[in-house]
N, C-alpha and C positions, 0 to 999 in steps of 0.2 A: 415607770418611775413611782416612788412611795409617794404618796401624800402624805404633810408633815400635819399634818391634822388627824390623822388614822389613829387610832387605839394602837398598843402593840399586845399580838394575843400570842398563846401559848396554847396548844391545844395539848394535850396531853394523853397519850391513848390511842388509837388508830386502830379498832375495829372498825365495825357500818359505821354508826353515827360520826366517831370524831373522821374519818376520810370523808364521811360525805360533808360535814362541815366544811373540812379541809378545801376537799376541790372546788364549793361553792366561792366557797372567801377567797380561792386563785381566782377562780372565773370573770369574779368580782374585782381583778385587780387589787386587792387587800393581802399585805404582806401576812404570813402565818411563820409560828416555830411549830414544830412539831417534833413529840418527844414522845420517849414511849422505854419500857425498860429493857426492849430489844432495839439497840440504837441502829444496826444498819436497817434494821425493817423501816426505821424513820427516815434512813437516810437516802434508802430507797425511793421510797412517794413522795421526800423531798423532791428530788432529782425527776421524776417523772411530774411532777406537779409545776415544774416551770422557776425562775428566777425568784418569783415572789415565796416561796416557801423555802425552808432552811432548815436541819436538821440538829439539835442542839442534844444534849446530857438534861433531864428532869430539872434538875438544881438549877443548870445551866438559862433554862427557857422560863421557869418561875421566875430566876431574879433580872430578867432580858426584858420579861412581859409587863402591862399594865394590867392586865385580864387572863385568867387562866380557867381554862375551858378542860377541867378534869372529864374525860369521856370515858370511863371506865365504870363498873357496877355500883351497884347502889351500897354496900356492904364496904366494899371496897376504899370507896372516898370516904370513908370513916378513919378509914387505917392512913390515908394521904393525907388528910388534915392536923393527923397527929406528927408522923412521919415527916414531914415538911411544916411546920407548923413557923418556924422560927424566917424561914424563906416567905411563905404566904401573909407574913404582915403588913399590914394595910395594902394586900391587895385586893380586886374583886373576881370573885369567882362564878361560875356558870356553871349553876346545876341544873346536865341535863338528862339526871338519871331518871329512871322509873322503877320503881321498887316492886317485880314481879318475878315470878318464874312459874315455867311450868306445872300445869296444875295435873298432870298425867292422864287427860282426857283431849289431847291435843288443844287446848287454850294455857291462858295463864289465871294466876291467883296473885294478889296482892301479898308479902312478906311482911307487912304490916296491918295494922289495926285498920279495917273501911274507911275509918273518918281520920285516920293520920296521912301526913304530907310526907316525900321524903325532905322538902326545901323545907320542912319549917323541922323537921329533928336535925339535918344540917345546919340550919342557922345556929340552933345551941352548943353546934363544935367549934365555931369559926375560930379562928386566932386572933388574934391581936387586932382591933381595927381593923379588919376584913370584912367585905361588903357580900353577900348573897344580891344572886339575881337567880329566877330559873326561867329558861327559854331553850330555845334550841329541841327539847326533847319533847316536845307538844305534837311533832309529826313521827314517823315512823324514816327509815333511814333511808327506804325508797322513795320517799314524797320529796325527801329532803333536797336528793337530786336528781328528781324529775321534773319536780315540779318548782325550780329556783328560777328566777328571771322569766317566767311567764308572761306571753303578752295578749289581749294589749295593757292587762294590768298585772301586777304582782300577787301572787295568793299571799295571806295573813298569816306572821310568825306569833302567837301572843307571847309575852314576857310579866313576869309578876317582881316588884320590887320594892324595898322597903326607903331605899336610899336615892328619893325622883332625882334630886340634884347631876347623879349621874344616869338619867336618862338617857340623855341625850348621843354618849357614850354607845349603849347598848343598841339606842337605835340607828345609829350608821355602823354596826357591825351587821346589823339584821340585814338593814339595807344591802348591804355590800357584798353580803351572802346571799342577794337576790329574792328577797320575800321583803313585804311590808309591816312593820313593827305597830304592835298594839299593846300600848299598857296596861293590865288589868286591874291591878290593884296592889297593893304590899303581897309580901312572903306568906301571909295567912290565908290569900286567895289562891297559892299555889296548888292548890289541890286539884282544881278546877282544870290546871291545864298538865296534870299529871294522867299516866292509861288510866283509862274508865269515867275522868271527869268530862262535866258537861262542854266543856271546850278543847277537848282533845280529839285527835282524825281516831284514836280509837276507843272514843267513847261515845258522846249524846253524838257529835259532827257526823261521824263517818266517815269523812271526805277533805280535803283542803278545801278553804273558801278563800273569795275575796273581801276586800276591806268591810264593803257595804255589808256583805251576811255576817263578816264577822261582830260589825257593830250592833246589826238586829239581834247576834244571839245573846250578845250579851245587856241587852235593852229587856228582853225578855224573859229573864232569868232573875 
C-alpha cells in the first residue's frame, strides 16, 4: 500500500542507473512511474518490478510526478529541459548524470572543464521555478544494487542542494531506495560528488561507505 506521505517520482530513462534506482525504490515499497521513449520497454520493467511501479508516456509521468529523476546522458538532459520545459515547472528534478565518456585508453575523461560541475551548468537551464538536487549518481549502477538495504547499517547516498526546505523530500527517497542520505552542501558543492570528485565511489572514496566514514570525509576535507 502507498504511503500518502511518499514524494511521487518519475524516473525517466531505464538504462543501469534509472533500473537500478527503480528496483531499489520497489524494494523499498516506494511507488515509481517509469517512462522512457521506448514505452513497452517501460511497460515491461513496469510489470516485472511489481504493483508499486506503473508505466506512463514522458509527458504523462512529468506531470503525474512531484520529482523527476531524468536518468539519461549528461548532454542529453540539456535537450529534456528545453523539450519539456513547460511540463517541468516548479518541479524538482535529480541530476544524476556524470559528464564523462571514454577517453580511448579504456577509462573515462570528463566532457567538461576539470573544475565544472554538470548540476551547476544544469541549474542555469532549469525552467520555470524548478528546483535542482543532484544524488543518485554518486555511486556507479552496480553499487546502487548491491549495495541498497545493507545491514546492519545502510551505506551513504550524498546529495547536494540549494533549496534545504525540501530536504526532507530527497531524504526519504534515498531512504527508501535503501541507502542513508547526507547533505553536503548547495549545488556548488556538487562537484564533489560527481566521477573523480573527492566523495564519489569513483573518485577520492573508492568504495561505498557508512554514515560514520562518510561524515569523517567530509570533516576532513
Amino acid at each position: 500500500m502507498k504511503n500518502s506521505s511518499q514524494t511521487k517520482v518519475a524516473i525517466i530513462g531505464l538504462g543501469n542507473i534509472g533500473l537500478a534506482i527503480a528496483t531499489d525504490l520497489t524494494k523499498g515499497n516506494h511507488n515509481v512511474i517509469l517512462a522512457s521513449r521506448e514505452f513497452e520497454k517501460a511497460k515491461t520493467i513496469a510489470n516485472n518490478l511489481g504493483v508499486t511501479a506503473t508505466a506512463k508516456t514522458i509527458t504523462e509521468a512529468i506531470e503525474e510526478a512531484d520529482i523527476i529523476i531524468p536518468s539519461i546522458g549528461f548532454n542529453l538532459i540539456k535537450d529534456f529541459l528545453k523539450e519539456y520545459k513547460n511540463e517541468l515547472s516548479g518541479k524538482m528534478i535529480i541530476d544524476v548524470s556524470n559528464p564523462i565518456a571514454p577517453d580511448g585508453n579504456g577509462g573515462f575523461k570528463k566532457i567538461i572543464a576539470e573544475n565544472e560541475s554538470a548540476a551547476k551548468i544544469l541549474s542555469e537551464l532549469l525552467p520555470p521555478d524548478a528546483k535542482l538536487v543532484k544524488a543518485f549518481g554518486t555511486l556507479g549502477a552496480e553499487s546502487l544494487k548491491s549495495d541498497a538495504f545493507k545491514t546492519p547499517f545502510k551505506m551513504t547516498l550524498f546529495y547536494a542542494s540549494d533549496n534545504t526546505n525540501n530536504n526532507s523530500q530527497i531524504e526519504e527517497l534515498i531512504s527508501s531506495a535503501g541507502f542513508e542520505p547526507l547533505h553536503i552542501g548547495g549545488i556548488d558543492q556538487s562537484i564533489r560528488i560527481e566521477v573523480f570528485g573527492d566523495l564519489h565511489q569513483f573518485g577520492a572514496l573508492g568504495k561505498t561507505i557508512s554514515l560514520e566514514e562518510a561524515k569523517a570525509a567530509i570533516a576532513k576535507s
